[in-house]
C-alpha positions, -999 to 999 in steps of 0.1 A, spaced: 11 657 -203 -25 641 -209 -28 602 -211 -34 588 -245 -67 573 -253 -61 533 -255 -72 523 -287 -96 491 -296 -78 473 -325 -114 452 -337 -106 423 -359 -109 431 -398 -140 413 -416 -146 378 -424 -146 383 -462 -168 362 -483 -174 350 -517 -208 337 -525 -215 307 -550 -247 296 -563 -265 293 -595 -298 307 -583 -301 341 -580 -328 345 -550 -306 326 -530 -271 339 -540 -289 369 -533 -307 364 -501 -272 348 -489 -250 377 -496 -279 403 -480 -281 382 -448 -242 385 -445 -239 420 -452 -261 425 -420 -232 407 -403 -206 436 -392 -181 411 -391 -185 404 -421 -179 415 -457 -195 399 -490 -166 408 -514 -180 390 -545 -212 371 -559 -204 342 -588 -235 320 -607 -210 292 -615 -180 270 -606 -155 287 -630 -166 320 -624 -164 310 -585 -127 296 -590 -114 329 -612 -134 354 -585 -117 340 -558 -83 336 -573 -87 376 -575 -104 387 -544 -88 361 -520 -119 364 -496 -112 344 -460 -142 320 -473 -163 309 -500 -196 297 -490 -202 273 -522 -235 258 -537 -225 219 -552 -251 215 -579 -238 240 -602 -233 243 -639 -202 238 -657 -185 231 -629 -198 211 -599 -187 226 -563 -167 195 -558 -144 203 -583 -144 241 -579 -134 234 -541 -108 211 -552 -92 238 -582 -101 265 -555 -79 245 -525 -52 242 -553 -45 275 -560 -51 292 -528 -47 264 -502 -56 294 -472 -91 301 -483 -116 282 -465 -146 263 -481 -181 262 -466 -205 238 -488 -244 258 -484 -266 227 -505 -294 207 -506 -282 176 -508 -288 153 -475 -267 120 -483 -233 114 -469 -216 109 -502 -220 146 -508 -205 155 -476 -179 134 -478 -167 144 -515 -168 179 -505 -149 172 -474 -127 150 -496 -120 182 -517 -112 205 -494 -144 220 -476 -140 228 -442 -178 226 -441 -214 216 -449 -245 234 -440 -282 223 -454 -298 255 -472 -331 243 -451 -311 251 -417 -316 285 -399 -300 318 -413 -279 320 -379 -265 285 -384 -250 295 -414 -232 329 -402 -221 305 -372 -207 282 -398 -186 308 -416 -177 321 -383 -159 291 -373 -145 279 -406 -130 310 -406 -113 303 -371 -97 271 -387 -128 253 -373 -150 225 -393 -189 234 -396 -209 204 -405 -247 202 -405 -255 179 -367 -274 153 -381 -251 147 -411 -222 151 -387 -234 125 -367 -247 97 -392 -218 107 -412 -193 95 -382 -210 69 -374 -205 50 -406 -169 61 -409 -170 46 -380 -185 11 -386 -164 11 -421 -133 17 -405 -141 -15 -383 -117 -42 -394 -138 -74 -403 -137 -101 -376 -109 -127 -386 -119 -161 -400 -124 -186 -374 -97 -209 -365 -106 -241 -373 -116 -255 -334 -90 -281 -320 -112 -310 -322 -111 -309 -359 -100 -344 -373 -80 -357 -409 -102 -372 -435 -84 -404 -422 -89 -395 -387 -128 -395 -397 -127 -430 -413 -111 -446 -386 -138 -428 -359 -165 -439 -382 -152 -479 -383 -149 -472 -343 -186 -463 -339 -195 -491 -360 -176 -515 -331 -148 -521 -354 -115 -541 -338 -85 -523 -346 -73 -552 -368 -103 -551 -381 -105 -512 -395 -68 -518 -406 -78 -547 -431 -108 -527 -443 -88 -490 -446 -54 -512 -459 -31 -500 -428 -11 -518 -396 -33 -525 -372 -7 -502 -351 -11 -473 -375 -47 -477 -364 -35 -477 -330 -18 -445 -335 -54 -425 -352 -74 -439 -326 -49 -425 -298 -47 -388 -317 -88 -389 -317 -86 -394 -281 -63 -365 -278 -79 -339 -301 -113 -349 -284 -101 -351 -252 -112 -381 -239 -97 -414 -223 -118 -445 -231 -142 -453 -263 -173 -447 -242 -163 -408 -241 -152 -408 -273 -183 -417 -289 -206 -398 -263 -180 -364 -274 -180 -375 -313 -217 -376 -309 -223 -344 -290 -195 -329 -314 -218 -341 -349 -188 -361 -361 -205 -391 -367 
């Protein structure tokens, strides 16, 4: 009995659905992709609805979709698309360059961005690996595009704490009535408090400034700016 021939199972092809207003380059897309063998261009559409309703019907593995399109913007076909058939994968194929673009469409469901300016083989890689479950973004916007997520997500530095040698609006008075070469007595006639409730500001000064004598606690109030 002769041995069977071992078959090669080859994976089926990437189908795709092609979106864009503009005819030459719908056009131009969907020929470069049918030179793909792996892949299969299973439907052409000139507008957002029409791009929705196609792939609703065909259920291709990806839609490569232009954003600035009539009726419908790509934004919002990629978010009806993702609603009604959550498995079909999204790759944005635009001319827009700012982040904001990028991150609506990623916001919406794409699983890509590629610039129409970028080279014919970036873009079969990028339906390649959307389809693999795989995101595709465009370098450069990948990378200023992470790098302001980033910074954004960077929680703002805390207030400052106020420093420990901060003093009371009292506290300020009586340091002021000190540098003058005011007596205790004599600040307590002039700010209308005991002469020991002078006693006790002048000792928390000392404490908050850290110092042990009225020589350093002028020479720190000075250095400090508080008087």
């Amino acid at each position: 009995m002769g041995q069977s021939e071992a078959k090669v199972e080859t994976a089926p092809p990437i189908r795709v659905l092609v979106v864009d207003d503009h005819a030459v380059v719908r056009e131009g897309v969907a020929a470069l992709l049918r030179a793909e063998p792996d892949v299969e261009v299973v439907g052409e559409a000139a507008d957002g609805e029409t791009g929705v309703r196609l792939a609703a019907e065909l259920a291709p593995d990806v839609v490569v979709m232009d954003i600035g399109l009539p009726d419908l913007t790509g934004i919002e076909a990629t978010r009806r698309l993702r609603a009604l058939r959550p498995g079909i994968r999204v790759l944005a194929l635009t001319v827009y360059e700012k982040d904001e673009y990028l991150e609506e469409m990623l916001r919406a469901g794409a699983a890509g961005y590629v610039l129409k300016k970028a080279a014919a083989r970036d873009l079969v890689a990028a339906i390649r690996r959307v389809h693999r479950g795989e995101v595709a973004l465009d370098p450069e916007m990948a990378t200023g595009y992470v790098l302001r997520r980033s910074l954004e997500s960077t929680p703002p530095a805390p207030p400052p704490a106020p420093p420990p040698t901060s003093l009371s609006e009292r506290e300020r008075e009586v340091l002021r009535l000190i540098a003058e070469g005011y007596t205790n007595r004599e600040i307590g006639r002039q700010l209308e408090i005991s002469e020991k409730t002078v006693q006790t500001h002048r000792a928390n000064i000392m404490s908050k400034l850290r110092v042990h004598n009225t020589a350093e606690l002028l020479k720190e109030a000075r250095r400090l700016g508080l008087i």
